[in-house]
C-alpha positions in Angstrom: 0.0 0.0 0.0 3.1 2.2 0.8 4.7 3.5 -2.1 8.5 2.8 -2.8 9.5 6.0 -1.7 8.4 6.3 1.7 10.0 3.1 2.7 13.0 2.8 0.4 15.8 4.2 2.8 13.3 4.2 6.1 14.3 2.1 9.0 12.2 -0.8 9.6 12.4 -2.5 12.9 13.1 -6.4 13.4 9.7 -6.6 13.6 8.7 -5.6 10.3 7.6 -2.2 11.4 8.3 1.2 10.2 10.0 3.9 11.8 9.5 7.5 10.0 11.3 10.7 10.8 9.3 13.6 11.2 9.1 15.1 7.4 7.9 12.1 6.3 4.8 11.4 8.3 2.6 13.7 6.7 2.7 11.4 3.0 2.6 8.4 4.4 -0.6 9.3 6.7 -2.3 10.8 3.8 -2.0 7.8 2.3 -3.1 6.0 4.2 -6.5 7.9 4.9 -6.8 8.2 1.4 -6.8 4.1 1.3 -9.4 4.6 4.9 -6.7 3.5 6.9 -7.0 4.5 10.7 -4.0 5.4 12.6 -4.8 4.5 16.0 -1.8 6.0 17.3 1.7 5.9 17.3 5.3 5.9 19.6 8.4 7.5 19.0 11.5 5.8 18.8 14.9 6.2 19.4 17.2 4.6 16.9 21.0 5.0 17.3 21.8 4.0 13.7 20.1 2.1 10.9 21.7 -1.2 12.1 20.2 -0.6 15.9 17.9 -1.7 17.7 15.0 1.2 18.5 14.4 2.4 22.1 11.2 3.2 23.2 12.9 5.7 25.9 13.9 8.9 25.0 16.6 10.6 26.8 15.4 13.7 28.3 17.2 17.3 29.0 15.9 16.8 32.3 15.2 13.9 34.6 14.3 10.1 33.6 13.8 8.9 29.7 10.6 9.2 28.6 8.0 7.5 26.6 6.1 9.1 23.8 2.7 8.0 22.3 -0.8 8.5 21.7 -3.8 6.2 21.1 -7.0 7.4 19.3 -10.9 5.8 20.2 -13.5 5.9 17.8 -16.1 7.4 19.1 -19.7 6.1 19.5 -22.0 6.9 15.8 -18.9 8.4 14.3 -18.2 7.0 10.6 -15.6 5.6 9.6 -14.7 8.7 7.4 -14.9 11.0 10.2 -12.5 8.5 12.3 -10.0 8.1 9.8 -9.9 12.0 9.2 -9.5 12.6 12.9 -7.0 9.9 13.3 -4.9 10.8 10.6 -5.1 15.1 11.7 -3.8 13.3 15.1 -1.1 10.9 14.0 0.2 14.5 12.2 -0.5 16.9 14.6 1.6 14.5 17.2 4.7 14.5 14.6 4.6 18.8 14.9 4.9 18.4 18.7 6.4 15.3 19.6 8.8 15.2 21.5 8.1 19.2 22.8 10.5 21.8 22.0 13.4 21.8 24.4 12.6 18.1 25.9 15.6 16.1 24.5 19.1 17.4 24.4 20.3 18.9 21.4 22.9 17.2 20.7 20.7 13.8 21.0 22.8 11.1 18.6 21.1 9.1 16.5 17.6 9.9 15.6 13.9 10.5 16.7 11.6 8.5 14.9 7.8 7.7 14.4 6.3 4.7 14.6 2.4 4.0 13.5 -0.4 1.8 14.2 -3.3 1.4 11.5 -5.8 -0.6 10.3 -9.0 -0.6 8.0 -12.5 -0.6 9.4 -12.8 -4.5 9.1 -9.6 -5.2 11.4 -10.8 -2.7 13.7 -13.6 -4.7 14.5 -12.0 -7.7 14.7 -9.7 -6.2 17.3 -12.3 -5.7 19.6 -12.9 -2.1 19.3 -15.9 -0.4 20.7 -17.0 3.4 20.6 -17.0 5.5 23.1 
């Protein structure tokens, strides 16, 4: 579903799973709202280099690593549509602020990167989902 160019070059985890940096988030969740893909949320990882494993900690100016992530719920009557448009303003909006201006240290090695969760409306209601 993802063209060759958002994951030619993109780090993908041992797992199979992507890892995006920031500038690249905005494509690949337009495409996949445009194919009614939901992001239900993503996490922010911590990868050294491409051959490293990712950390789901992120070293912090201040005090203890942190975690970064956020989870969307449907809500009850909503249409798919109007899910998948909310989800996918989210799973953007959260690349803008994630981590917050002045959180990590600036001379941070390696990179921050995004990691999301989607499916289409079938799998979300095989998962278990309900409104709320």
């Amino acid at each position: 579903m993802l063209p060759e160019e958002l994951t030619t070059g993109t780090y993908r985890a041992s797992n199979g799973e992507y890892g995006w940096r920031r500038e690249q988030v905005p494509p690949v969740v337009a495409i996949l709202r445009d194919h009614l893909q939901a992001v239900l949320g993503g996490e922010l990882w911590w990868v050294l280099n491409a051959d490293d494993a990712w950390s789901g900690m992120i070293p912090q100016r201040e005090g203890p690593d942190a975690v970064y992530n956020w989870e969307i719920k449907r809500r009850r009557g909503e249409s798919w549509k109007a899910f998948v448009d909310r989800c996918a303003a989210r799973a953007v909006e959260a690349s803008e602020v994630l981590p917050g201006a002045n959180e990590v240290p600036a001379e941070l090695p390696g990179q921050i990167l995004y990691n999301l969760t989607w499916v289409s409306e079938t799998e979300y209601g095989t998962l278990g989902h309900r409104a709320i």
